[in-house]
Each structure stands twice: as structure tokens, then as C-alpha cells.
SERO-842434 format. One record per residue (C-alpha): residue number from 1; residue in three letters; x, y, z. Coordinates in nm, 2 decimals, always signed. Layout:
<rs>
+-----+------+--------+--------+--------+
!  nr ! rest !      u !      v !      w !
+-----+------+--------+--------+--------+
! NUM !  ALA !      X !      Y !      Z !
...
+-----+------+--------+--------+--------+
</rs>
This chain:
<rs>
+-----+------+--------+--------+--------+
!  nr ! rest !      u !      v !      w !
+-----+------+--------+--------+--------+
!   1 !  UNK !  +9.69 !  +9.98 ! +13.47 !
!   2 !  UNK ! +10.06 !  +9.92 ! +13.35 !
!   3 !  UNK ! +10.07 !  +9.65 ! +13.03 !
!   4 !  UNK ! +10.36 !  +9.42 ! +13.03 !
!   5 !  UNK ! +10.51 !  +9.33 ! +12.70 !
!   6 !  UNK ! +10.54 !  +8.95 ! +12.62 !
!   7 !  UNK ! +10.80 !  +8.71 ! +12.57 !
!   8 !  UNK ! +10.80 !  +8.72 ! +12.20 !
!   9 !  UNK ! +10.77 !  +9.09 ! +12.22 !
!  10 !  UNK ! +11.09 !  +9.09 ! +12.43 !
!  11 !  UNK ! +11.23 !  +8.86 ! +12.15 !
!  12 !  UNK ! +11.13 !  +9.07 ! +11.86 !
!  13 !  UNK ! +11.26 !  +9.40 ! +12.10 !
!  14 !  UNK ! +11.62 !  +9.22 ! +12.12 !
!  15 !  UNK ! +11.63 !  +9.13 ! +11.74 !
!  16 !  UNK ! +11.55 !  +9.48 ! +11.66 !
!  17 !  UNK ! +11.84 !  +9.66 ! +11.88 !
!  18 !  UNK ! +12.06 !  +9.42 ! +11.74 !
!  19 !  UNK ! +12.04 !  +9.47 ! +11.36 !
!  20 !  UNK ! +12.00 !  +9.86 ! +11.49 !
!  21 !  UNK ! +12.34 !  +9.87 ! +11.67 !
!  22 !  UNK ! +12.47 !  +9.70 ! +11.38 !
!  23 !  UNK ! +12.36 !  +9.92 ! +11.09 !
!  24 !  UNK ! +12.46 ! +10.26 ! +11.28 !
!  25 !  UNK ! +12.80 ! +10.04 ! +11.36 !
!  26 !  UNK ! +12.84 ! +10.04 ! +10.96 !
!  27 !  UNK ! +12.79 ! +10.46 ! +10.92 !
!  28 !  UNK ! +13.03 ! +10.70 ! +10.94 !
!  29 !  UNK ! +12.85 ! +10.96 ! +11.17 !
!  30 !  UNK ! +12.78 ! +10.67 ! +11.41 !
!  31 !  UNK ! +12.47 ! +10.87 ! +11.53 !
!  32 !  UNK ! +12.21 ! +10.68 ! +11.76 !
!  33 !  UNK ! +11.92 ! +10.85 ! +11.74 !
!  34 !  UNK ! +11.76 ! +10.57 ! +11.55 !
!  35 !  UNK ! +11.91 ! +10.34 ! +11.84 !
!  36 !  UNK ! +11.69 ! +10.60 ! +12.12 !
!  37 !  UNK ! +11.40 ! +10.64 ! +11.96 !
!  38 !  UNK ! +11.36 ! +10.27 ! +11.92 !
!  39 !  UNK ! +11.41 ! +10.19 ! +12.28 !
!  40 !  UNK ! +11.21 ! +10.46 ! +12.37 !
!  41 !  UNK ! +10.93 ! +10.31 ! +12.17 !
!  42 !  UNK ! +10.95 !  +9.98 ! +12.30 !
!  43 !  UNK ! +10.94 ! +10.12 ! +12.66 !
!  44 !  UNK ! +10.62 ! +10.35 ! +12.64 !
!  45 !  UNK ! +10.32 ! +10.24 ! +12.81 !
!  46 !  UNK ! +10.06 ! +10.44 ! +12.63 !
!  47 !  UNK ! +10.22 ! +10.27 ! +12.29 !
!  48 !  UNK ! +10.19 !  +9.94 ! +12.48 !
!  49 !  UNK !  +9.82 !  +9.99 ! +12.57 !
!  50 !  UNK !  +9.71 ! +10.11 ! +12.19 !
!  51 !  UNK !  +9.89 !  +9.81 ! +12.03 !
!  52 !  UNK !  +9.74 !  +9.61 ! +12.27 !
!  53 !  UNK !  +9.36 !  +9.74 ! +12.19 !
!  54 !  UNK !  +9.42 !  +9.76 ! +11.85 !
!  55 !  UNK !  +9.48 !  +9.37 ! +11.83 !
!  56 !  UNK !  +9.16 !  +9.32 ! +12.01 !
!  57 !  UNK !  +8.96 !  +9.51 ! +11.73 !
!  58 !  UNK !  +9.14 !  +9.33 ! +11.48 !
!  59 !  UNK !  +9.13 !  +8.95 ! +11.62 !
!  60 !  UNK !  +8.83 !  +8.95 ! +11.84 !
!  61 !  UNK !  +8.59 !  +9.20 ! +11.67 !
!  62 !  UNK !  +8.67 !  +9.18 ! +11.30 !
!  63 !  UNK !  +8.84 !  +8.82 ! +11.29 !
!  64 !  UNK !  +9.13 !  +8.95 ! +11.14 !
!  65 !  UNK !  +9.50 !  +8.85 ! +11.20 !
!  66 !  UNK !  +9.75 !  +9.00 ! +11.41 !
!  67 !  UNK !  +9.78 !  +9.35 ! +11.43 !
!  68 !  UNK !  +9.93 !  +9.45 ! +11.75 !
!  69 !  UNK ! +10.24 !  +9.54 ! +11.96 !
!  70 !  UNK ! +10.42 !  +9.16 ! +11.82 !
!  71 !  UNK ! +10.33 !  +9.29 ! +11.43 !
!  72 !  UNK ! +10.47 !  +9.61 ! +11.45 !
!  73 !  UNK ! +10.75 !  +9.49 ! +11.61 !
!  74 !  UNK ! +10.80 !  +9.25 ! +11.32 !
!  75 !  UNK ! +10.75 !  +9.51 ! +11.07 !
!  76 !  UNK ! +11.02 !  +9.72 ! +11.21 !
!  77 !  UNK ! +11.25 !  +9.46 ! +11.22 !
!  78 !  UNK ! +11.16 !  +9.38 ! +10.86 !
!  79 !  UNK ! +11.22 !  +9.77 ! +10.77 !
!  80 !  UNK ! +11.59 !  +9.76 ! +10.94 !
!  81 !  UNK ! +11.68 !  +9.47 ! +10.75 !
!  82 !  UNK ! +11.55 !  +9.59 ! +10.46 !
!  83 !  UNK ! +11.75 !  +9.92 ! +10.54 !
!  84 !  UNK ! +12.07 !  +9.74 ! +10.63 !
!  85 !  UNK ! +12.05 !  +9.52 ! +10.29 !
!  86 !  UNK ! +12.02 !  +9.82 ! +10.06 !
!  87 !  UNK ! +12.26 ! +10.10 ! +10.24 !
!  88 !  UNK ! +12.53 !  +9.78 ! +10.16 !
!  89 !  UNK ! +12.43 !  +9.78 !  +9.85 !
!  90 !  UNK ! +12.49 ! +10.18 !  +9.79 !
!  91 !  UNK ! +12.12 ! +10.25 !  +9.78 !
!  92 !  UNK ! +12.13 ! +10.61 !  +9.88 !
!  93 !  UNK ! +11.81 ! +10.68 ! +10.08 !
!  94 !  UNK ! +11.56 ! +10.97 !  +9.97 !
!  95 !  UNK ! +11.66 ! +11.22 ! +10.20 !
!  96 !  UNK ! +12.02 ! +11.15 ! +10.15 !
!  97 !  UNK ! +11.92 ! +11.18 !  +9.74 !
!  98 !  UNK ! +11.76 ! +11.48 !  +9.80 !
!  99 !  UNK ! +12.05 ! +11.66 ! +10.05 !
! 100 !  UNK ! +11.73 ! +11.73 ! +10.27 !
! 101 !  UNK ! +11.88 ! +11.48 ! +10.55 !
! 102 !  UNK ! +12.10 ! +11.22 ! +10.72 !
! 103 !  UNK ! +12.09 ! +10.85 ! +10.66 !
! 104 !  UNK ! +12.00 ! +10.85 ! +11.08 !
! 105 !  UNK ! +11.72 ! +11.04 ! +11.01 !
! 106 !  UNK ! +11.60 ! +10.83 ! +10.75 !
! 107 !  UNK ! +11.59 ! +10.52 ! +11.00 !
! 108 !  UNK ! +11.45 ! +10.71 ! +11.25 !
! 109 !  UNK ! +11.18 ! +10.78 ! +11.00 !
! 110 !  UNK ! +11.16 ! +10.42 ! +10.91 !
! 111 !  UNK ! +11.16 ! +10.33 ! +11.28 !
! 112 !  UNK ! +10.85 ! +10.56 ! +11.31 !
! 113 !  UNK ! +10.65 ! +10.43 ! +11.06 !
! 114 !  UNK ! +10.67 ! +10.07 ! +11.10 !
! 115 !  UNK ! +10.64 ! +10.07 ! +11.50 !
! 116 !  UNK ! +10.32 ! +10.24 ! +11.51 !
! 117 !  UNK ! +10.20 ! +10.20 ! +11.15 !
! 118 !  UNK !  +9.85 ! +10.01 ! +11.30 !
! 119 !  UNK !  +9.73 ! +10.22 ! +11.55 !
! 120 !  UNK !  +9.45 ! +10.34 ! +11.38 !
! 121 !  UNK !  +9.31 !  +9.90 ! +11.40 !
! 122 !  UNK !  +9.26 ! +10.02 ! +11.74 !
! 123 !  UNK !  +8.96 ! +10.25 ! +11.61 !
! 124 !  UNK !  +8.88 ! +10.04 ! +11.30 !
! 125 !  UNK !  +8.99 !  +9.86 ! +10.97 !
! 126 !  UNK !  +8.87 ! +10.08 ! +10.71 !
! 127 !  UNK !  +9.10 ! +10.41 ! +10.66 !
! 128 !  UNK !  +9.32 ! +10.27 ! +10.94 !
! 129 !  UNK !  +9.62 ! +10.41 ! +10.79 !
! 130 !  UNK !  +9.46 ! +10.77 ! +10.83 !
! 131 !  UNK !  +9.36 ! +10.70 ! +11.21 !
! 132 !  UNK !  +9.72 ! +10.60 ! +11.30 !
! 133 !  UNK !  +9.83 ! +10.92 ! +11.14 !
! 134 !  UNK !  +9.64 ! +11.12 ! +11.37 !
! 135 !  UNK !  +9.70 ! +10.84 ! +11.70 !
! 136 !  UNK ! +10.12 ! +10.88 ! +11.62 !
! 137 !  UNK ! +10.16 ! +11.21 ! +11.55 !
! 138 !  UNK ! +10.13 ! +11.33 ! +11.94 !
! 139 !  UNK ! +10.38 ! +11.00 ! +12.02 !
! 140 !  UNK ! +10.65 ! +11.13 ! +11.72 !
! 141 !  UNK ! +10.65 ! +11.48 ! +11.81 !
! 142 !  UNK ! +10.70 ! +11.43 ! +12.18 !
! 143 !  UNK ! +11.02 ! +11.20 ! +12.12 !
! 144 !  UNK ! +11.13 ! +11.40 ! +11.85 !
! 145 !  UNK ! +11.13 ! +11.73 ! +12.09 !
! 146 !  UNK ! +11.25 ! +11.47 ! +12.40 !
! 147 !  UNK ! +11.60 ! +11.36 ! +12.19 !
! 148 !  UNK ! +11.66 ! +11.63 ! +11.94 !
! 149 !  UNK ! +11.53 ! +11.96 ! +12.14 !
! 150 !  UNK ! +11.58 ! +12.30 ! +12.06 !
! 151 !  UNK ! +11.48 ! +12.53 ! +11.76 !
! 152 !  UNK ! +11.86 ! +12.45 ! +11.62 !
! 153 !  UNK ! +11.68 ! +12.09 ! +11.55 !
! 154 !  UNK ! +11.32 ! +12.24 ! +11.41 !
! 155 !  UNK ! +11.44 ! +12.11 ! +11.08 !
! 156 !  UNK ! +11.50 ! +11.78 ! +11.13 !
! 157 !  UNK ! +11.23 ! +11.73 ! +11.36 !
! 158 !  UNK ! +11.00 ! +11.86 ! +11.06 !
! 159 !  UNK ! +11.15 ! +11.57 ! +10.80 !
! 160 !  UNK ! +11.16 ! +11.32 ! +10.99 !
! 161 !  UNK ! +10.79 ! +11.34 ! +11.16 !
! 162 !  UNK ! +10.72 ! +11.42 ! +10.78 !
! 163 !  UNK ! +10.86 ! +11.12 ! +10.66 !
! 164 !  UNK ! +10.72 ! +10.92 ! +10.90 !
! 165 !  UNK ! +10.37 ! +10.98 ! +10.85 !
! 166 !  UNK ! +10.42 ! +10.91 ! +10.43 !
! 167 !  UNK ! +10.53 ! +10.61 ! +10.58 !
! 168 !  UNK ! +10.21 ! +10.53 ! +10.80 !
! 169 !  UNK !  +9.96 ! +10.72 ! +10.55 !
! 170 !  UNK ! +10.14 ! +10.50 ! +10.25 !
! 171 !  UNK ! +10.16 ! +10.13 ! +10.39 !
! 172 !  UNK !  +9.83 !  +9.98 ! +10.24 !
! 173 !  UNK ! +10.00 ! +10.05 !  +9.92 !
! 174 !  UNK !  +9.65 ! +10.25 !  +9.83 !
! 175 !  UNK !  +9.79 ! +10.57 !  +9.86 !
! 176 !  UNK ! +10.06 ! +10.75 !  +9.65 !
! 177 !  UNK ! +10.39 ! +10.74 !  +9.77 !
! 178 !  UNK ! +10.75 ! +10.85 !  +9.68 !
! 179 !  UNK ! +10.98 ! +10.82 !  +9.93 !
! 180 !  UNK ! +11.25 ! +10.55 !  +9.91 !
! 181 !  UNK ! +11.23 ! +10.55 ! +10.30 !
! 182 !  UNK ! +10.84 ! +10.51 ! +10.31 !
! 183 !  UNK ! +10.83 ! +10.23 ! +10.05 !
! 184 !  UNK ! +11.01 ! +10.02 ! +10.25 !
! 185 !  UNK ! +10.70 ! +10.02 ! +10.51 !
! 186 !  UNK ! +10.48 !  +9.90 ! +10.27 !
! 187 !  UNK ! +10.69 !  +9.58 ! +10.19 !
! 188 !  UNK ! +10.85 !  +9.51 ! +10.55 !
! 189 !  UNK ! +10.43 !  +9.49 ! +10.61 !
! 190 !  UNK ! +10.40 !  +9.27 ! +10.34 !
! 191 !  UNK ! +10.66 !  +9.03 ! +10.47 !
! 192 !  UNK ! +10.49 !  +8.98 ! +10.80 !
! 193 !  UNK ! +10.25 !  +8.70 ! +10.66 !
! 194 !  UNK ! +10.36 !  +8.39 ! +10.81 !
! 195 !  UNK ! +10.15 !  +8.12 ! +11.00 !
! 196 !  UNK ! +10.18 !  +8.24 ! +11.38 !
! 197 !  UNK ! +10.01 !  +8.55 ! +11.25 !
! 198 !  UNK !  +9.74 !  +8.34 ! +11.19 !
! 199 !  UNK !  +9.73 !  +8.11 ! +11.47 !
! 200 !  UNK !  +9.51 !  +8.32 ! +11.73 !
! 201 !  UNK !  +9.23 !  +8.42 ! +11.52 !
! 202 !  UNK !  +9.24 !  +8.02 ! +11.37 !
! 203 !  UNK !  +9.22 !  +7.92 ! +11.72 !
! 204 !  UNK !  +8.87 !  +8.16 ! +11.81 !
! 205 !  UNK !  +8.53 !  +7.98 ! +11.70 !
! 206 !  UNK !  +8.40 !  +8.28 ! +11.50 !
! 207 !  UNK !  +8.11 !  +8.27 ! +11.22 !
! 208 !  UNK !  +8.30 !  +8.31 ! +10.91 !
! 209 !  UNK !  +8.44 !  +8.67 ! +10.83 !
! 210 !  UNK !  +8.55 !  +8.89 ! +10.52 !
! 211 !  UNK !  +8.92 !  +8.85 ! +10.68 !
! 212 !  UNK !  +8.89 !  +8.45 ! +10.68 !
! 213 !  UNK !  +9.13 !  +8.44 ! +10.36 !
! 214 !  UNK !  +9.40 !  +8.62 ! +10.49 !
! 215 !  UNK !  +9.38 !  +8.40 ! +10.82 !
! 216 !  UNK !  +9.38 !  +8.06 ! +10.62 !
! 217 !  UNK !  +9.65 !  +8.21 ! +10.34 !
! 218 !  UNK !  +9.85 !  +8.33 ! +10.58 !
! 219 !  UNK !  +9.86 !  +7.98 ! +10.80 !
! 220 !  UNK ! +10.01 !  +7.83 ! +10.49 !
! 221 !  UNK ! +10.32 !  +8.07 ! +10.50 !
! 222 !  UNK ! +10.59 !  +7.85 ! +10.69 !
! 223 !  UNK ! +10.83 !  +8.12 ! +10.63 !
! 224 !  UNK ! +10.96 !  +8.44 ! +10.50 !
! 225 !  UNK ! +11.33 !  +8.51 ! +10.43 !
! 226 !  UNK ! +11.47 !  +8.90 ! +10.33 !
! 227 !  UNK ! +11.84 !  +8.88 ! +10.23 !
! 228 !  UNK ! +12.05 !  +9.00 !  +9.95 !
! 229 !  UNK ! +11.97 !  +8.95 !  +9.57 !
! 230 !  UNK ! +12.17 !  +8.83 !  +9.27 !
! 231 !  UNK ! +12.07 !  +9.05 !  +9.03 !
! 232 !  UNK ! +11.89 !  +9.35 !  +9.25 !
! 233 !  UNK ! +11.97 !  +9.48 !  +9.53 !
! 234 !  UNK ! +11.71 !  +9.30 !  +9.77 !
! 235 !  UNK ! +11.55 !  +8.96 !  +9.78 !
! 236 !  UNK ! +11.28 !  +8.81 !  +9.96 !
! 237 !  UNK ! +11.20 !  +8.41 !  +9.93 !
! 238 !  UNK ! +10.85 !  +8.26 ! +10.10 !
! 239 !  UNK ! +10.87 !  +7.93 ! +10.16 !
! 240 !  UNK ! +10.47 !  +7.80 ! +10.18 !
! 241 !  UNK ! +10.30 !  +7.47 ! +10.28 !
! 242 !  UNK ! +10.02 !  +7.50 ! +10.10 !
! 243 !  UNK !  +9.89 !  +7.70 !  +9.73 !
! 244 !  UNK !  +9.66 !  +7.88 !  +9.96 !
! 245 !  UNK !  +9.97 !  +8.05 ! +10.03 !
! 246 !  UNK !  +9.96 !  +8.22 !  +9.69 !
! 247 !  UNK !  +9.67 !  +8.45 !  +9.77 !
! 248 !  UNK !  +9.87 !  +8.64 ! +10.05 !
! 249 !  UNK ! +10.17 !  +8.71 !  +9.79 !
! 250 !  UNK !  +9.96 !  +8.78 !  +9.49 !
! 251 !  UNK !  +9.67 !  +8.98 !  +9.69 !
! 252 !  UNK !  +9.87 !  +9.17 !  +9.95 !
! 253 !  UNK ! +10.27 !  +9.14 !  +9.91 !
! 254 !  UNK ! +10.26 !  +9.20 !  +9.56 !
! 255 !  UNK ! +10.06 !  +9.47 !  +9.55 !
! 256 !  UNK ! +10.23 !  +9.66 !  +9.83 !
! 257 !  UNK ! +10.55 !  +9.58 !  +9.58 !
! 258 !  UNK ! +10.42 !  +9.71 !  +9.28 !
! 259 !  UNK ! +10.26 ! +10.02 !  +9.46 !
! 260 !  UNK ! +10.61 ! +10.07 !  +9.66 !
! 261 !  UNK ! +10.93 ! +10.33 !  +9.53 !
! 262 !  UNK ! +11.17 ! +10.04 !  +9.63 !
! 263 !  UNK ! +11.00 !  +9.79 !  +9.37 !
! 264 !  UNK ! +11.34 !  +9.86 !  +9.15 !
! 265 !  UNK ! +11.53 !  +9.71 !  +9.43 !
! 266 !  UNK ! +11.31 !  +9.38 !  +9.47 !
! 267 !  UNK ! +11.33 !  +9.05 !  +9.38 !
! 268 !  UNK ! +11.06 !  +8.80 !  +9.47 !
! 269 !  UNK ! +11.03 !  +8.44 !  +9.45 !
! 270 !  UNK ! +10.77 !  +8.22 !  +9.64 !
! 271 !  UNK ! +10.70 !  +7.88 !  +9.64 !
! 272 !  UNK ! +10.52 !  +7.54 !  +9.84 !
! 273 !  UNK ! +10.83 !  +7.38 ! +10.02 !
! 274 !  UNK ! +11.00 !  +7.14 !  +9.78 !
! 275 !  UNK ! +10.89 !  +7.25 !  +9.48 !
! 276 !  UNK ! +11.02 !  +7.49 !  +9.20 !
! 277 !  UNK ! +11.04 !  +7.86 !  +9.30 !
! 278 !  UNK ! +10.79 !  +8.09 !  +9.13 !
! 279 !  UNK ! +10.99 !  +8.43 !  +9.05 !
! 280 !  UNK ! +10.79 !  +8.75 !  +9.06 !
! 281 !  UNK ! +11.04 !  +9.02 !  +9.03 !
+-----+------+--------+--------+--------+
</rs>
């Protein structure tokens, strides 16, 4: 049965080849790998179907919030910005650090990791991160060896399905980490904590849950802005109608922060609309 994506997956898909054609506009080498693999992930029906399922387990079986093919989505869109902000700023990626690879490979990486960084909620919450390891390493490899064949690319396919799975394995900020590239996930995750996340499992008459605080904090987050800092690199500003709001920075954002190799690039400031700011980092 083919699965069809929905209108704000088609939305989110747009906004992500946008800011993707406009970041590999900005490099010298101009090289659209990133720009293939993403469309080629957006396209695939098997990807389609497991972020699909995997929202069911979260919302309908564990009362959860959004996991699926829309969060992802988000979550890469939040890594690319992320990206964008800090290679203007002269952040030089870890593999570009390390003379180990390109700046393109980096984002394809990045691009990786954030689209199918859930696919293990299609098995089950806890060790998730480890499931989706094993789910997207088929799904990495084949693309990999589809757009950059050839033993002449054995390298690079090596570092970037590498990178990428630090990237899944590392995004509940419980795991070590140390890539530049793979701290990133971990934050653009973080950032995907506003109201419509919420809204289907608010909407479902379940008994109450273990996930019912995320739900209710996360209804309270009106919005969530990433954009350059004053004094670091990278800032992102939540605007919140409610305290409640507090819990998801503090609890999950924060924590993913502190636990994330680009926390020296951060600065955080949250707040309940139309009062004072509280700064974080």
C-alpha cells in the first residue's frame, strides 16, 4: 500500500530544499549531495511507512507527542538552519576540523541523522535511539552506494554513514558524543517543542500517561525561533504561553544543550509572551 505524504509534510519538504539550495549556494565546491540525498529521503516509501508507524506507537500506544514523518522533517530543517547559522559564522565543522571530510559531507551527515533519527519509536520508546540505528543503517547505505558509488567513494561513504549514526545513537543527549556535526541533532530535536506537536495526543481521550507532561508543556510553547546570536555564534528564543512551558526547556532542551559539542555556540533565552526573557546560555 503506497503512503502519501501530507500537506504539512509537503510544507516542511519545501522549507527544507530551500534553506538546502541556499547553504550549498554559499560553498565554494557547490556540491549537491546533501541537496540528493534529501530528496531522495523525502521520496522513499519504505521511510514514509516507518515514520508513519512509528507515530502510531508514540501517540496512540504510549500517549506521547509527535514522533513521525512531520517531526523529523522539522528536525532536519532545525539542523540546516542550525548549519547555515554557524558555517556564516566560520564555525568549521568536525570533519572539516579534522581534514577527515568536506563540509557536504558533513550536511549529508546532518541530513541523515535528523531525517530518520526516530525510527526506532516505531518498535518502542525505551533505547529508541539504538533501534533507529539498526532501522537506518540499511536506508543510509543504500543511498550512499546509489549517489556516491564506486570503491573510489568507500571513504566517504564510511564517514558519513559513521557520522550519521553518532548522530542518531547521540540525540537523547544520554549518550557520549563529540562531533560538532552530531551535536547539532540533539539541539535541532530539542527545538521541535512547540504546541502542534502536542495537539493530536491532547486531542485522544487517554487515561493519564508517563508522557502527559511533555504533551501539556509542550502545548504551552507558542513558538520557537533559531537565528544568529550577539555574543555566540547561535541563538535560539521560545516564546511560551504558559510557565508549564518551562519544564520542556529545563527537562529536555537544556539537557540536550548541556550534553551537546555545540553548547559553546549556544545562546538560550525563553520566556511566557510579554514578559522578561529568562537567559540560559
Amino acid at each position: 500500500m503506497k503512503t502519501e505524504r501530507s500537506p504539512k509534510e509537503i510544507s516542511v519538504d519545501k522549507k527544507i530544499i530551500s534553506a538546502l539550495e541556499k547553504l550549498i549556494a554559499l560553498t565554494p565546491e557547490k556540491d549537491g549531495l546533501p541537496l540528493f540525498v534529501a530528496k531522495a529521503l523525502m521520496r522513499d516509501q519504505e521511510i514514509e511507512a516507518v515514520q508513519n508507524y512509528a507515530n502510531s506507537v508514540s501517540i496512540v500506544r504510549l500517549g506521547y507527542n509527535d514522533h513521525g514523518p512531520v517531526h523529523m522533517r522539522t528536525v532536519t530543517h532545525n539542523a540546516i538552519k542550525m548549519t547555515e547559522i554557524l558555517y556564516k559564522a566560520g564555525v568549521q565543522l568536525s570533519l572539516q576540523k579534522e581534514k577527515a571530510g568536506t563540509f557536504a559531507d558533513s550536511l549529508t551527515a546532518v541530513i541523515f541523522a535528523s531525517f530518520l533519527h526516530d525510527f526506532g519509536m516505531s518498535i518502542g520508546r525505551q533505547d529508541h535511539e539504538l533501534y533507529s540505528v539498526f532501522l537506518a543503517l540499511p536506508v543510509i547505505e543504500r543511498l550512499l552506494n546509489k549517489f556516491i558509488p564506486g570503491g573510489e567513494n568507500l571513504v566517504r561513504r564510511v564517514t558519513i554513514r559513521s557520522l550519521a549514526m553518532e548522530g542518531i545513537v547521540g540525540h537523547m543527549g544520554t549518550r557520549k558524543i563529540h562531533a560538532l556535526e552530531a551535536g547539532i541533532i540533539l539541539i535541532a530535536d530539542g527545538c521541535d517543542m512547540t504546541k502542534g506537536r502536542a495537539r493530536i495526543p491532547l486531542g485522544l481521550d487517554n487515561a493519564p500517561s508517563i508522557g502527559d507532561i511533555h504533551k501539556y508543556s509542550a502545548n504551552s510553547i507558542e513558538r520557537v525561533e533559531i537565528g544568529a546570536g550577539s555574543e555566540k555564534p547561535l541563538r535560539i528564543q521560545i516564546y511560551m504561553s504558559g510557565e508549564v512551558g518551562f519544564f520542556q526547556i529545563e527537562e529536555v532542551l537544556l539537557q540536550k544543550i548541556n550534553a551537546s559539542p555545540a553548547k559553546p555556540y549556544i545562546e538560550l533565552l525563553a520566556g511566557v509572551e510579554g514578559e522578561p526573557m529568562k537567559q540560559y546560555l
